[in-house]
N, C-alpha and C positions, 0 to 999 in steps of 0.2 A: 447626567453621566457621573459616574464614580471617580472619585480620582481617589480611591482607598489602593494603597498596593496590591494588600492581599485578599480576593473575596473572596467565595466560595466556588465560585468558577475559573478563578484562576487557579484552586488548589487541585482542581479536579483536573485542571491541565499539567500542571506541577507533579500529580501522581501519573497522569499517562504518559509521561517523559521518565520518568525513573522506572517502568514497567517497558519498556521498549529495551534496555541491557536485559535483563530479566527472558523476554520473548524469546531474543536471539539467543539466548544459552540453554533455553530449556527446548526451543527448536532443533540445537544441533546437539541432544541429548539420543541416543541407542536406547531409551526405555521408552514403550509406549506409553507408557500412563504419563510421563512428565511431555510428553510431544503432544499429548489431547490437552495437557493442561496450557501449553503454548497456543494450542488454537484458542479454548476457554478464554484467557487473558488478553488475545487479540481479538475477542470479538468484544470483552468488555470494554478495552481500549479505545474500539471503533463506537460504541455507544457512547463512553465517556464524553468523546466527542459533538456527539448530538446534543447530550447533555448538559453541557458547560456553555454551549452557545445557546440556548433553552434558557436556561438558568441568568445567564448574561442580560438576556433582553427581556427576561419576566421582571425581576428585579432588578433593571436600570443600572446595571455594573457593571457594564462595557469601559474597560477603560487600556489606556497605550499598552501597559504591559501588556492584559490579556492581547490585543492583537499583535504581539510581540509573540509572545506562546505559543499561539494555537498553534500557526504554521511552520515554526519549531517543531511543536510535539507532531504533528504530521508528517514530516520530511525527516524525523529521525525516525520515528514506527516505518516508513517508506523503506530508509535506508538498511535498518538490521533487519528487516524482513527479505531483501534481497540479497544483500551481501549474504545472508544464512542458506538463504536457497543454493550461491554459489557454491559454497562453500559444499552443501552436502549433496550436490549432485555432481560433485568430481571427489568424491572420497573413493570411486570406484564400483561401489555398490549399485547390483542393477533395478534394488527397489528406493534405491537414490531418488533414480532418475526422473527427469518431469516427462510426462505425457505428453507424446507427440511431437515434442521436440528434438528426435536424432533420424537419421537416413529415414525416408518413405515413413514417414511420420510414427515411428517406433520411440520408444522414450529414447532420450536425451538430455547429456549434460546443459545445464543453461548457461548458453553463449555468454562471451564476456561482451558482445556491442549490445546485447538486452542491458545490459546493466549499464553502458556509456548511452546510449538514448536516454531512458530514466532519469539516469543524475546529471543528465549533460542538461535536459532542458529544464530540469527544476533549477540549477545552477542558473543558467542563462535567462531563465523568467524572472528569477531572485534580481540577479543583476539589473536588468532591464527594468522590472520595477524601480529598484532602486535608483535608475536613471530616469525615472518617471517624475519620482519622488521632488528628485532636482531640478525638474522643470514645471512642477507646482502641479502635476499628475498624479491622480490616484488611481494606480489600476485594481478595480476591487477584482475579486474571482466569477470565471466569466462562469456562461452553461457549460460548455465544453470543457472547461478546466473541471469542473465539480463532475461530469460527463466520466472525464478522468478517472479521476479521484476513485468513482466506485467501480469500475472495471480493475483498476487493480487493484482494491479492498476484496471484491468477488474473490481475483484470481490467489493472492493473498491467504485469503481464508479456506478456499478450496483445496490450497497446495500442502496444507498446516495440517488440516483435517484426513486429506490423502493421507499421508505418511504412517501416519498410528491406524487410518481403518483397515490398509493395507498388511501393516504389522498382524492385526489383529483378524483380520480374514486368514491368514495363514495360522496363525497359533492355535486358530481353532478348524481350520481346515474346511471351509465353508465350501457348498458345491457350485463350480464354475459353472454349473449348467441351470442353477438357477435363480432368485433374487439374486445374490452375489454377482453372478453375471451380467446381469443388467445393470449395478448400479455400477460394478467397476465400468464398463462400457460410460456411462453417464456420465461418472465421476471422471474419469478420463479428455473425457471432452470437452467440461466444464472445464478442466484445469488450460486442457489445449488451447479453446476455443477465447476466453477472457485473456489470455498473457497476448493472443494475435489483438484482439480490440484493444486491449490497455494500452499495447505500441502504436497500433493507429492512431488511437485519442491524445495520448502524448504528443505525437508530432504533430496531429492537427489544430491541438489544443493551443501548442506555441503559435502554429504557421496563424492562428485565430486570433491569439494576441496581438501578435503582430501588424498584420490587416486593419484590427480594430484601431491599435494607436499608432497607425504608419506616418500620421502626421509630427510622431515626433523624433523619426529620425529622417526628417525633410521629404517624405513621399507624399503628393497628394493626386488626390481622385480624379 
């Protein structure tokens, strides 16, 4: 194991943490080309990620800092990705809006409890780890947490790309009645369909934590 501060894995983490302000400003951007370039950067962000743990464990430089990082640079890409969705789906505007989330599943504002789930039980996992920690527990990242993880990188990336294909169907007036039609149908669903699993997974994913180390807040079998 490495005990070098800087590798090259942990630069690459180092860069997907200074590129998550960057997401969120070019997300809640009015141009399309700078909103495709948000999706662009979030998807290289989300490789970054593959990346730097790849890199990590090919060449043997896993070291504290890096698992200090990572899941930083993750819960902060998490966080401006959603706070930006807030933000731009109560600006008003009805191509704002997220798919299928207002009355009788018509687009809508995303609720402010989507966003207290989310950060409430990253918060409360953080913690609880952390109280893991102190009683000589490691909780690494289970299935279900990583299960997580990519349902809301899907929905994420789906909601990113929405914004500017939707721009861009109009600017050029594409016909509803065909490809266009089918994919916004698709596209729609995808966005609907991944934000319901990401909140499933999220509460399941703690309620799985939890279960699994019940023995350390005096529960047992």
């Amino acid at each position: 194991m490495s005990e070098k501060r800087l590798t090259l894995p942990n630069a690459v983490t180092l860069v997907r943490i200074a590129a998550c302000p960057v997401i969120f400003l070019m997300a809640l951007s009015p141009t399309m080309s700078v909103r495709f370039g948000a999706f662009a950067l979030f998807v290289a962000a989300g490789l970054s990620d593959i990346w730097d743990g790849y890199l990590a464990r090919r060449y043997d430089q896993i070291t504290d800092i890096g698992k200090l990082l990572d899941p930083i640079a993750d819960k902060f890409l998490l966080f401006v990705s959603f706070v930006a969705f807030y933000i731009i789906s109560h600006r008003g505007f009805e191509s704002d809006l997220i798919p299928w989330w207002g009355p009788g599943l018509t687009p809508g504002p995303l609720p402010v409890w989507v966003l207290v789930v989310i950060f409430g039980r990253e918060i409360f996992i953080t913690i609880f780890r952390s109280y893991a920690v102190g009683r000589g527990v490691v909780i690494a990242a289970g299935k279900s947490g990583k299960q997580k993880a990519l349902l809301q990188a899907l929905f994420i990336g789906g909601l990113l790309f929405w914004y500017p294909l939707r721009m861009l169907a109009e600017s050029r007036s594409w016909d509803p009645h065909g490809f266009w039609g089918f994919w916004h149908a698709f596209h729609t669903g995808w966005v609907g369909v991944t934000l319901v699993l990401a909140l499933i997974l999220t509460i399941y994913s703690m309620l799985d934590y939890l279960w699994s180390y019940r023995s350390l807040v005096g529960i047992r079998s």
